[in-house]
TILUM-189043 format. One line per field, with one value per residue: residue in three letters; residue number from 1; x, z, y of N, C-alpha, C, O in turn. Coordinates in steps of 0.02 Angstrom, whole numbers, plus 32768, in hexadecimal, padded with zeros to 4 digits. Layout:
<pts>
residuo	(ALA, ...)
num	(NUM, ...)
n.xx	(X, ...)
n.zz	(Z, ...)
n.yy	(Y, ...)
ca.xx	(X, ...)
ca.zz	(Z, ...)
ca.yy	(Y, ...)
c.xx	(X, ...)
c.zz	(Z, ...)
c.yy	(Y, ...)
o.xx	(X, ...)
o.zz	(Z, ...)
o.yy	(Y, ...)
</pts>
This chain:
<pts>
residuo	(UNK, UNK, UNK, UNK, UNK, UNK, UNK, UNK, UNK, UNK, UNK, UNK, UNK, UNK, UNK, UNK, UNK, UNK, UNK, UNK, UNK, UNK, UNK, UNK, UNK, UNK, UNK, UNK, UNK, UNK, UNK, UNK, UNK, UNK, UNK, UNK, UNK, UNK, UNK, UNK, UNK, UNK, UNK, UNK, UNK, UNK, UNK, UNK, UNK, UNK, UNK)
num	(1, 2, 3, 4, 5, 6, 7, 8, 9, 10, 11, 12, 13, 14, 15, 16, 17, 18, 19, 20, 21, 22, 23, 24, 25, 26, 27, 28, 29, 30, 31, 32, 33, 34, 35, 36, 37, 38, 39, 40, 41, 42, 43, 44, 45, 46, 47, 48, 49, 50, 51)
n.xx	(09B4, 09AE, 09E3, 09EA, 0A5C, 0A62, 0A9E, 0A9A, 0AEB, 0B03, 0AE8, 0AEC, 0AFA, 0B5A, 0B7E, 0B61, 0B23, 0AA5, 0A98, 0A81, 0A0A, 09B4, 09CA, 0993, 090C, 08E5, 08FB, 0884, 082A, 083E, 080A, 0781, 076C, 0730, 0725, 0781, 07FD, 0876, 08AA, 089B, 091B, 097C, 0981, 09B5, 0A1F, 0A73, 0A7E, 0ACE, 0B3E, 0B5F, 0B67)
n.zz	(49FD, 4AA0, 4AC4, 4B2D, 4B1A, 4B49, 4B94, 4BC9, 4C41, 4C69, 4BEC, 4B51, 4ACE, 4A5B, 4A6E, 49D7, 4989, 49D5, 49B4, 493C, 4927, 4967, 4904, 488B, 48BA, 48C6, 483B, 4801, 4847, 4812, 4780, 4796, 47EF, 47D4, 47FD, 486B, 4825, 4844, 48B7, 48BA, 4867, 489E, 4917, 48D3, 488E, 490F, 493E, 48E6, 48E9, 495D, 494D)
n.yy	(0C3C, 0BDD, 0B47, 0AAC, 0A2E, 0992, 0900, 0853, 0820, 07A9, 075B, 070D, 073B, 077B, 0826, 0873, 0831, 082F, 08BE, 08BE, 086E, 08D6, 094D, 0902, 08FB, 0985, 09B2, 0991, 09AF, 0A3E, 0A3E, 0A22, 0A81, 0B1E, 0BA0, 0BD7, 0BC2, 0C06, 0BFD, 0B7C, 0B40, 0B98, 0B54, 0AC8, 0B00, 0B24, 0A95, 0A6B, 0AA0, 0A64, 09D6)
ca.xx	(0993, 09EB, 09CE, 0A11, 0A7A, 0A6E, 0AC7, 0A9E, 0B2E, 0B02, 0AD7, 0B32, 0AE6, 0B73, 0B45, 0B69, 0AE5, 0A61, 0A88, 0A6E, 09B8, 0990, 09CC, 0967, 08D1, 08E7, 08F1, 0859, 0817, 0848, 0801, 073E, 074F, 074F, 072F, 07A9, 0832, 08A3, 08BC, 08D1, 0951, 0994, 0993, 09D2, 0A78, 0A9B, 0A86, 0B06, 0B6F, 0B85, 0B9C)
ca.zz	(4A27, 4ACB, 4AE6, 4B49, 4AFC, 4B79, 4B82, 4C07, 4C51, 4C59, 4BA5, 4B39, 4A95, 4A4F, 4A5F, 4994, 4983, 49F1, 498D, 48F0, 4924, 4964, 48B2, 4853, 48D9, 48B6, 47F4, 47F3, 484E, 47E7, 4750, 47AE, 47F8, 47A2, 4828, 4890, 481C, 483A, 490A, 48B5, 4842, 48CC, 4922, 48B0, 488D, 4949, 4940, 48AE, 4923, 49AC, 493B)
ca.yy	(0C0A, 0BAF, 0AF2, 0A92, 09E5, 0969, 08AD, 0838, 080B, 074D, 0758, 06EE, 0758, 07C1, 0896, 0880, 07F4, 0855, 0906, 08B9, 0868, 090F, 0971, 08EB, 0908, 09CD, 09C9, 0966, 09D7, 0A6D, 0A11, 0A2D, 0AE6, 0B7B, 0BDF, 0BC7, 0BAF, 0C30, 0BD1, 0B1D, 0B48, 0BB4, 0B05, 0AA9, 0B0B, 0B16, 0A54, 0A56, 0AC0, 0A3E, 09A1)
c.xx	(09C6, 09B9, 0A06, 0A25, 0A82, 0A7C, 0ABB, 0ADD, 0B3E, 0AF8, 0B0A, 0B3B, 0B1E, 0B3E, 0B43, 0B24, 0A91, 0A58, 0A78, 0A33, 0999, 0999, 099B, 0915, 08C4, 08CB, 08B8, 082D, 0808, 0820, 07A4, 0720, 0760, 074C, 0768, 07F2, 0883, 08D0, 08D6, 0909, 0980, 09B6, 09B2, 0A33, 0A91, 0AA6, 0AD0, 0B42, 0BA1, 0BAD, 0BE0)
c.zz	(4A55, 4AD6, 4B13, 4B38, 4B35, 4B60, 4BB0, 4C14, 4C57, 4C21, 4B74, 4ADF, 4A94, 4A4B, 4A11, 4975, 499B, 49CF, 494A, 48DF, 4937, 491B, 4895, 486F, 48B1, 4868, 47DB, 4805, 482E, 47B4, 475B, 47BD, 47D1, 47C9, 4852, 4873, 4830, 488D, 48EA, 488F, 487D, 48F7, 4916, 489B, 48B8, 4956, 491B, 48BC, 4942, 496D, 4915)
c.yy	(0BE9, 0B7C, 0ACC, 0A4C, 09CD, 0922, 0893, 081A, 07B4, 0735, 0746, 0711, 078A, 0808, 0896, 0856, 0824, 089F, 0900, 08A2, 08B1, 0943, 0949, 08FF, 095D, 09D4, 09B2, 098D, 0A2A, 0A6C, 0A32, 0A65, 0B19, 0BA6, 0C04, 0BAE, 0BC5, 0C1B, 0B92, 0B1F, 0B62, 0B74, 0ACF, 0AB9, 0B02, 0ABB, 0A39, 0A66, 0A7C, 09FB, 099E)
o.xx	(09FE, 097E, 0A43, 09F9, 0AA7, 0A6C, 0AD0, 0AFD, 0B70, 0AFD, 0B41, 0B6B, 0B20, 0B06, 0B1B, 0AFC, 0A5E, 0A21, 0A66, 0A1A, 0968, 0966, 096D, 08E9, 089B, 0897, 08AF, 0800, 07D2, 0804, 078A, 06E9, 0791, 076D, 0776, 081B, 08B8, 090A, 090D, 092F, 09AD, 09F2, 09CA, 0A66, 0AC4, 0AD7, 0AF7, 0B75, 0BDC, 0BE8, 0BFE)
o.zz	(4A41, 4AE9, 4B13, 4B4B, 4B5C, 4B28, 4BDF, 4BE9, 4C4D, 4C1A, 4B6B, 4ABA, 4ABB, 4A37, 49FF, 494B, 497C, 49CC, 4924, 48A8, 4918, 4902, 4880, 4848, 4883, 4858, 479F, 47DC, 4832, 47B0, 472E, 47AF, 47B7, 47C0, 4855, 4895, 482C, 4897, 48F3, 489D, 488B, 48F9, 4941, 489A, 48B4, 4975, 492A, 48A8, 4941, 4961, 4910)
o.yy	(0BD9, 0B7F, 0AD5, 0A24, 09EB, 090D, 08B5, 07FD, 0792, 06F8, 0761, 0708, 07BA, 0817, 08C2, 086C, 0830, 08BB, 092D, 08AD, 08C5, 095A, 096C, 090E, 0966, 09F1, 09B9, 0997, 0A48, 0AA3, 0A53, 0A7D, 0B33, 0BD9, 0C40, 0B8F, 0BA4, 0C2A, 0B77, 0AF1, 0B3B, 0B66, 0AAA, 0A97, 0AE1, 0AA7, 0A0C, 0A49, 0A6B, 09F0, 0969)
</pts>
């Protein structure tokens, strides 16, 4: 999967702060689909990647 990590540049939110609400968003997510697991996990590691 490619996403694209974006930061606003006026944004005073560390990138570590904003990758760690999106992981908790994700696993929460994970948690609901079964279908589709084999993308959010997919998701999820590349998340685990960046931070």
């Amino acid at each position: 999967c490619d996403f694209t990590y974006k930061v606003k540049k006026d944004s005073n939110t560390q990138p570590e702060i904003i990758v760690a609400g999106e992981l908790e968003r994700l696993e929460a997510v994970e948690e609901t689909v079964s279908e589709s697991d084999n993308i959010v996990t997919q998701l999820i590691d590349a998340y685990r990647q960046v931070a």
